[in-house]
MIBAZA-196968 format. One record per residue (C-alpha): x, y, z. Coordinates in steps of 0.02 Angstrom, whole numbers, plus 50000, padded with zeros to 5 digits. Layout:
N
XYZ;...
% end
This chain:
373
500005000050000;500565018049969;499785031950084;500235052150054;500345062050202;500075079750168;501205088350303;502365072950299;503895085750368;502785093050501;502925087950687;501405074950684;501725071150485;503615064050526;502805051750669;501485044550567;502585042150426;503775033650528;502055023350607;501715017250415;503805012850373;503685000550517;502164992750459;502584988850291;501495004650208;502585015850100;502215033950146;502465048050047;502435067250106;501705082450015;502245098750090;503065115750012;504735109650032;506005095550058;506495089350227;507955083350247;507505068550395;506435061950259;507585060950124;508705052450254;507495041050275;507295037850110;505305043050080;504955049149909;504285068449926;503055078349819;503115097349842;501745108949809;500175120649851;498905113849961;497825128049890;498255121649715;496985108949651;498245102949525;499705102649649;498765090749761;497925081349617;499625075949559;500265071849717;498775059649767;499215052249600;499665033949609;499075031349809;497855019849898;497565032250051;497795048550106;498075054450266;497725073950269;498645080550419;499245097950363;498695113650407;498785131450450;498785134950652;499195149450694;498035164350774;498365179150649;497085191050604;497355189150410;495915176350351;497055173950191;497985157850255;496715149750331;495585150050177;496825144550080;497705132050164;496265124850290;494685126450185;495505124550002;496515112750050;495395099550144;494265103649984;495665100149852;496175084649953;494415078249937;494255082849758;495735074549720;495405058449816;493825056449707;494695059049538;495915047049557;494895032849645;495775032549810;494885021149928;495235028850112;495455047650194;495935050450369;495995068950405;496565076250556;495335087650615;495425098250794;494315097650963;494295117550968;492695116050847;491715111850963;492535123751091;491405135451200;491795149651287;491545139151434;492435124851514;491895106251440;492435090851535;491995075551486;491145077251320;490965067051182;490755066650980;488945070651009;489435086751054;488815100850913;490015113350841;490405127550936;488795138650925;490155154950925;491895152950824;493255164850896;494615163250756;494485159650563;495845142450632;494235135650713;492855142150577;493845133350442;494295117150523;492445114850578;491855118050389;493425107450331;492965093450452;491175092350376;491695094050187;492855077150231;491495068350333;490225072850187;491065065550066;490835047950153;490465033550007;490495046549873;490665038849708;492415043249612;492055056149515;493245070049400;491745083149466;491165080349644;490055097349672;490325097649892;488455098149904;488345113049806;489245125449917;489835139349854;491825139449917;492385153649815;493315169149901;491805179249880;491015167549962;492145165050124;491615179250252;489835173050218;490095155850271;489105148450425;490165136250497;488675125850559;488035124750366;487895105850414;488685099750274;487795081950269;488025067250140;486655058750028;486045041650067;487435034349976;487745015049934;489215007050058;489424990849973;490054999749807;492084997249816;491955014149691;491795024749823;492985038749927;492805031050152;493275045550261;493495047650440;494075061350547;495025064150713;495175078050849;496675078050938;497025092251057;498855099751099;500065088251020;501725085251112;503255077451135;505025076651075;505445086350904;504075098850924;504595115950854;502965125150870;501905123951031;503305118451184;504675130651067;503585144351069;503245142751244;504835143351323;505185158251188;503855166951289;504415163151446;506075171451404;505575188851350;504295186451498;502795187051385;501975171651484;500545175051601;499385160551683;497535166351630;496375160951746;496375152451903;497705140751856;496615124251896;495625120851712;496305103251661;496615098551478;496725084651358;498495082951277;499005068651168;500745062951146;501415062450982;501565043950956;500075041151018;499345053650892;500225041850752;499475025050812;497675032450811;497965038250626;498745021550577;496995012850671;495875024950576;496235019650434;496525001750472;494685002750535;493905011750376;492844995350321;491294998450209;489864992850328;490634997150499;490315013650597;491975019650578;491625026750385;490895045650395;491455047050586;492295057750693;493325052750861;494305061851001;496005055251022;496835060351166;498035052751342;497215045351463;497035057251588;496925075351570;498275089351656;498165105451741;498575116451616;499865125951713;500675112851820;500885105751648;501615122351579;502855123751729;503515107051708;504075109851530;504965124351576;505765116651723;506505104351575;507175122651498;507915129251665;506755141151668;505595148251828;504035145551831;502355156951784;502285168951913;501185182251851;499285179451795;497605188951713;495875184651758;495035176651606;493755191451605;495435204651578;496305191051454;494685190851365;494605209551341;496325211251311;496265198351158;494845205951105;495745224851090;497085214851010;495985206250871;495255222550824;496895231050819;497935218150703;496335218050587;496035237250560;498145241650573;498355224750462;499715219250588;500515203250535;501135191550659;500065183950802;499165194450935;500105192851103;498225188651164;496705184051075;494945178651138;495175161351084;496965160951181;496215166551340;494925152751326;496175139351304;497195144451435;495805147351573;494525133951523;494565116351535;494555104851382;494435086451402;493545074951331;492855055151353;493805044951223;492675026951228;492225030551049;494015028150972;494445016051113;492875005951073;492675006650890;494655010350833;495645000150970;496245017051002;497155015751208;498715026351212;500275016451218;501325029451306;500905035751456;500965055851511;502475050551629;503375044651513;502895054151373;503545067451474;505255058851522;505565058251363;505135076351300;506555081251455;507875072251376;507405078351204;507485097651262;508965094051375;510055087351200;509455102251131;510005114651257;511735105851254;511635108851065;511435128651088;512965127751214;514115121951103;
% end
């Protein structure tokens, strides 16, 4: 079997392919540019556009799955990337998929679409989209998320029409993010068909991350990080491997007739942290003190909310130090009850938060002797 990974070089996208070397699947990655751990791993790469339809068609030329893991994160103002990379992407991977008859997509969706401004413990796929959306990340994954699970048993096609919703740029600002984008009464024993299946992880971590634990200890050296909230919301985190595995049993699970086809599923450890005992202990790995200052959630919220408006009408680039969605994630709790993937994927997560974090301290202390020298 051959399986692209779009985001192949990213932090998640170098574990799963990895996941698929060592069980016999040959992976290849789609992303902007080459990466050199790949090459050294010898994984054929295909650079391109995620917002190009023919850049992704020719890349999902020649595969049997797709996993659809990239994506653009960040919190900026500019609605630009998001469009393009989130929404035209998922939509072009889709498109693609169906042209050239490839039998299984697992896309890696995002719990913060169903994200309230309030805390949620405990819930559970049942739980609807997010009846406010804070940042166009969240908007377009939630829209993304339905154009993939819509697409469920849809016949390959050269000219699948997405239900007839109008995706242009035009178009974008005017979306509703709860269009409840829903699929036809479709025919699940046809083996001409596109199986799709979607998963929500929440704050990936663990060795080799550049983005969320780098960014964090970058804050906590210019003194830019502040504990919003009380400091005792608990969150669902999932360790990177454990991340992979889940992908790998998505799509070993996609089987026409089972429940797993047009599904979603929160992936995630065990047990949930406290946010900022959680925060403190990766910068103890860094040498570095603890949080010792801290905002209410009510003057985080306001603050983000200046913030938002400012970067939009000065057309700021770069993130917001605060943002309404930020202060939510870092004063609310997030965790969720996983029986759904454990129950229907085999999903349990192999490594543990204890070690998963033993092994994140050795990674940042090589990389701290690294800078030294």
């Amino acid at each position: 079997m051959r399986a692209l990974v779009t985001g192949g070089g990213g932090f998640l996208g170098r574990y799963l392919v990895k996941r698929l070397l060592a069980d016999g699947i040959e992976p290849i990655s789609f992303s902007r540019r080459s990466h050199a751990e790949l090459n050294d791993l010898g994984i054929e790469q295909r650079q391109g556009d995620l917002a190009s339809f023919d850049d992704v068609d020719r890349a999902i030329q020649g595969v049997d799955a797709v996993f659809h893991v990239a994506a653009f994160p960040s919190i900026v103002m500019d609605p630009t990337p998001y469009y393009l990379t989130n929404l035209m992407g998922a939509r072009n991977v889709v498109a693609a998929c169906l042209k050239n008859k490839v039998r299984r997509l697992v896309y890696t969706s995002t719990q913060c679409v169903a994200n309230t401004i309030e805390s949620q413990e405990g819930i559970d796929e049942s739980t609807p989209f997010a009846p406010r959306f804070l940042c166009w990340y969240q908007m377009t994954k939630a829209i993304s998320e339905q154009l993939v699970r819509a697409a469920n048993y849809a016949p390959w096609t050269d000219d699948y029409d997405f239900g007839g919703v109008d995706l242009s740029p035009s178009n974008f600002r005017r979306l509703n993010p709860r269009i409840h984008i829903e699929a036809p009464p479709r025919d699940s024993t046809r083996e001409d068909t596109l199986m799709t299946v979607a998963l929500r992880p929440h704050l990936i971590w663990g060795p080799g991350d550049r983005h969320l634990v780098t960014r964090m200890f970058q804050r906590a050296r210019s003194r830019r990080l502040t504990r919003v909230g009380d400091g005792k919301n608990l969150i669902a985190t999932i360790y990177v491997e454990n991340a992979a595995d889940a992908h790998k049993l998505a799509l070993d699970a996609l089987v026409p007739g089972s429940s797993v086809p047009g599904s979603v599923y929160y992936i995630a450890q065990e047990k949930p942290m406290n946010c900022w005992q959680w925060i403190n202990e990766l910068l103890a790995f860094a040498h570095e003190p603890p949080v010792s200052s801290s905002v209410s959630f009510k003057t985080a919220w306001r603050m983000g909310a200046f913030l938002e408006k400012l970067y939009s009408v000065c057309r700021f680039k770069g993130e917001p130090v605060m943002t309404r969605f930020l202060a939510t994630q870092l004063a609310n709790s997030y965790w969720f009850d996983t029986t759904r993937a454990k129950n229907e994927l085999g999903f349990t997560p192999r490594v543990s938060n204890e070690e998963g974090m033993r092994r994140l301290s050795a990674f940042v202390e090589e990389c701290l002797a690294k800078e030294k020298k």
